[in-house]
N, C-alpha and C positions, 0 to 999 in steps of 0.2 A: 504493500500500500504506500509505503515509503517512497518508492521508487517509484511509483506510478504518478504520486502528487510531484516529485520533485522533476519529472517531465515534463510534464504538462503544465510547468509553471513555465521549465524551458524555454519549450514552444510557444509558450504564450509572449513570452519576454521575446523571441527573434520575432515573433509577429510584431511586434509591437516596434520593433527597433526597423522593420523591414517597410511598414505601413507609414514611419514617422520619416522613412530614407525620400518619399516622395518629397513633403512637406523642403528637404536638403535640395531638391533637384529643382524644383520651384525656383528656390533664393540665388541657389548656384547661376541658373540661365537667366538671372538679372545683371550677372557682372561679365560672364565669359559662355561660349560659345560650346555646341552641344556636343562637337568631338572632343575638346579641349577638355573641358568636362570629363566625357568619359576618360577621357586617355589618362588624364594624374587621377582621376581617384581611382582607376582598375590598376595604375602603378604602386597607389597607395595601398592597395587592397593587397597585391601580390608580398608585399613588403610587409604587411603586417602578418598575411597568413604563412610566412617561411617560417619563421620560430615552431607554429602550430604542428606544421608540415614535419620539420623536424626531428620534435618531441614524438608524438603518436604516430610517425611510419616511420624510426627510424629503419635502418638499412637498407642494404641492396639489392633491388630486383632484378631477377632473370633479364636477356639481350630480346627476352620475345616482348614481353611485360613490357621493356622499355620503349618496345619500337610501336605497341599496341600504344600505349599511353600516348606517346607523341602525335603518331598520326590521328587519333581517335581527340586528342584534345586540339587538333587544327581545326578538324570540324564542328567539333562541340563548339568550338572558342569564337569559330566564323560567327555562326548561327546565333551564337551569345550576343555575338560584336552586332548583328543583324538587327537581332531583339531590342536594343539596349539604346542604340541610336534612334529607331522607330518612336521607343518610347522617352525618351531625351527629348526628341524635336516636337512629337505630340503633346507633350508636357511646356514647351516653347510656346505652341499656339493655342491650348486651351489657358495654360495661368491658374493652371487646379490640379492640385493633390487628390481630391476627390475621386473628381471624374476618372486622372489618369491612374489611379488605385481601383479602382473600380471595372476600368474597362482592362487592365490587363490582366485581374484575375478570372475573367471570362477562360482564360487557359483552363482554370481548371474543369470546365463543363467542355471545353474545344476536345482533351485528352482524350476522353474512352469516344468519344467520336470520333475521332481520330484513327484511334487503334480499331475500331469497326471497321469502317473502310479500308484502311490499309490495310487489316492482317485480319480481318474476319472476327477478332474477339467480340464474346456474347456482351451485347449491352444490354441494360434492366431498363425496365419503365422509370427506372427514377432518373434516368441518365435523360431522359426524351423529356422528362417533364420538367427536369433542373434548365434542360435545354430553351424549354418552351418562357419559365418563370424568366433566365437572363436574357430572351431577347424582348419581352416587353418589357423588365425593368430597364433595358440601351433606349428602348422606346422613353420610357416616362424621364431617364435620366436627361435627354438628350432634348425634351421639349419645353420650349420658353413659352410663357403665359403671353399670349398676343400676339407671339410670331409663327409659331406652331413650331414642327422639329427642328432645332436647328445639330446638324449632323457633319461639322465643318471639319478642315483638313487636319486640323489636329486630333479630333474622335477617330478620324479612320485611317491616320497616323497610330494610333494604340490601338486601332482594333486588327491590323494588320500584324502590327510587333505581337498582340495577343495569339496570335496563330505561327510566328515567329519561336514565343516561349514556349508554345504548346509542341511545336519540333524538336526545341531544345530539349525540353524533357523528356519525350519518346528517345532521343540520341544517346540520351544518361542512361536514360534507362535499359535501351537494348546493348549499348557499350560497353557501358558502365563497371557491370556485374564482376567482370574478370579482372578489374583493374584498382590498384590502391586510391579509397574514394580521394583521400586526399589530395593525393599525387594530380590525380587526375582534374578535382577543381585548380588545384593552383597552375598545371597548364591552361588551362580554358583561360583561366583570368590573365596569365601571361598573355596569351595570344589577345585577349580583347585589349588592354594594356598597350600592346606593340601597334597594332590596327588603328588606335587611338592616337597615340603619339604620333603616329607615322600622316593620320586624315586631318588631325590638328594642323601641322606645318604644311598641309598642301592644299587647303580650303578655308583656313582661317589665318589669323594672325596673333596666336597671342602674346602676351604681356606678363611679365612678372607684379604690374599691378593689377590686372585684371583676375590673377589666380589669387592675388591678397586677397583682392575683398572677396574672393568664395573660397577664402580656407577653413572656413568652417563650416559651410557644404561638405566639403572635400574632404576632408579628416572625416566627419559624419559617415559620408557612404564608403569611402577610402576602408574606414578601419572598423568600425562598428555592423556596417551593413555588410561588408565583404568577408574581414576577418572574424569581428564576434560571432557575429548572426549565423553566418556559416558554422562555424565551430558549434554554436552550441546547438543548431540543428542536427548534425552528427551525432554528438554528445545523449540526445536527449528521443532523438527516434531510434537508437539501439534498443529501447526500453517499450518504445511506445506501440500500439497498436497504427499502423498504414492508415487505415482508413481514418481514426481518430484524428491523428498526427496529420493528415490533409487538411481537414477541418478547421484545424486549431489555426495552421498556417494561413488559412484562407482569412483569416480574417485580421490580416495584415490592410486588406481593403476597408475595412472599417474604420481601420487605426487611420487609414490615410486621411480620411475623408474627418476624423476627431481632429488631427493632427492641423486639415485645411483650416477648418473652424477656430479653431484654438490660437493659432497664429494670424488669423484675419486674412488670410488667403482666398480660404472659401466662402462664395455666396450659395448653399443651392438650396432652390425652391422646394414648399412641399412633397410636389408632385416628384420635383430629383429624389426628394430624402425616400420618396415609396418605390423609385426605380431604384433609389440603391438597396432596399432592403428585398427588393426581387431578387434581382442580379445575385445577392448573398443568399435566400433561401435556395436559387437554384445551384448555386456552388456549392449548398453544404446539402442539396436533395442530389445529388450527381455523384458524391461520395458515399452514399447510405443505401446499402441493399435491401431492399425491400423486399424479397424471398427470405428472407433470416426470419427466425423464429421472433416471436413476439420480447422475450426477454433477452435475446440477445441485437436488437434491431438496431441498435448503435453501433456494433462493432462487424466486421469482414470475417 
């Protein structure tokens, strides 16, 4: 029981650290520019998560392992680097934490649909219905009182990158298995890192003041979003039930949208706050089998 509460307190706490990472990206894209951005905090990220890397995998892996790792993390790290800018520049032109917490955990209802079509796996009625609750909570999120939907290039900026994370994590997941998890994030985040560094200096321009005034973005997602958060995700779904442990994550979108409010970021209307509370029943009806016995109906 022990073990169980100090999970899911975990989980809660990366949620929380991952949902408030919006809130970072917000402030950040008011002083410098959205490669730039990503490029130092995924260097800050890798820099912090070597210590971790370290300690919890030390030694050395097989020439097979290592050559897995590397190729498997150029791809994972592309599609990372793919996601990550999607929703950087969607976050540029909506100006909400909310919103862009909101619409990229639509991943997690994009997944077992996903893996339907691709590879045939059974999907449950709750998958179709979580499916059905987040698209008319994009609907209610997305519509302004008097101008009806407004569904502009920064919503379909994140809802694009949301089918970007939803590959990313099919990649981990079918990749993944064989390879030290560790290892394996701190490539991906190298590779987004380098891709960063490398689209900063050849699309933008920046400045040694422009990254002052966002170094406290940059440290935030740098090392708490990339290093902590990561870490203690690890740390705390060894213990946890998959499907619980989704759930819990998932509501890193709620954190975002407290997070918008909280710092005077976000405005959203009624009718938003009932689209975001769609969007979130069907993310946490999409994780919940509903074939399970009545007393076990929480858990996988």
């Amino acid at each position: 029981m022990k073990q169980k509460i100090t999970s899911t307190a975990l989980l809660f706490l990366t949620a929380i650290i991952w949902g408030f990472a919006f809130v970072a990206q917000v402030e950040g894209a008011n002083h410098i520019g959205a490669f730039t951005l990503n490029g130092v905090r995924f260097t800050i990220g890798i820099i912090s998560l070597l210590p971790v890397v370290l300690f919890f995998e030390r030694g050395r892996s097989d020439a097979e392992t290592r050559k897995k790792t590397f190729l498997y993390s150029l791809l994972a790290g592309a599609v990372l680097f793919s996601a990550s800018m999607l929703q950087q520049f969607g976050i540029h032109y909506t100006g909400s934490a909310g919103v862009a917490g909101f619409i990229t955990g639509l991943y997690t209802v994009f997944i077992p649909l996903a893996c339907f079509l691709l590879f045939k796996t059974k999907t449950g009625l709750n998958v179709w219905l979580g499916a059905i609750c987040a698209i008319v909570g994009l609907f209610l999120l997305c519509y302004k009182s008097g101008e009806g939907v407004h569904f502009g290039l920064g919503e379909l900026l994140l809802l694009v990158g949301s089918f970007f994370w939803t590959a990313h994590m099919i990649i981990v997941d079918r990749l993944g298995k064989s390879l030290r998890s560790l290892h394996f994030a701190w490539g991906q985040f190298a590779v987004c890192a380098l891709l960063g560094v490398v689209s900063m200096f050849i699309f933008e321009t920046p400045t040694l003041e422009g990254i002052a005034a966002a170094k406290w973005s940059l440290l935030y997602c740098g090392v708490l979003s990339v290093g902590v958060a990561y870490t203690l995700q690890i740390v705390a779904q060894k213990r946890a039930d998959p499907t619980f442990a989704a759930i819990v994550l998932s509501t890193e979108s709620v954190f975002s949208a407290v997070g918008g409010v909280f710092f005077g970021i976000d405005s959203i209307s009624a009718l938003g706050y009932l689209g975001c509370g769609l969007i979130f029943a069907g993310i946490v009806a999409s994780q919940i089998d509903l074939k399970r016995k009545k007393k076990d109906i929480s858990l996988k």
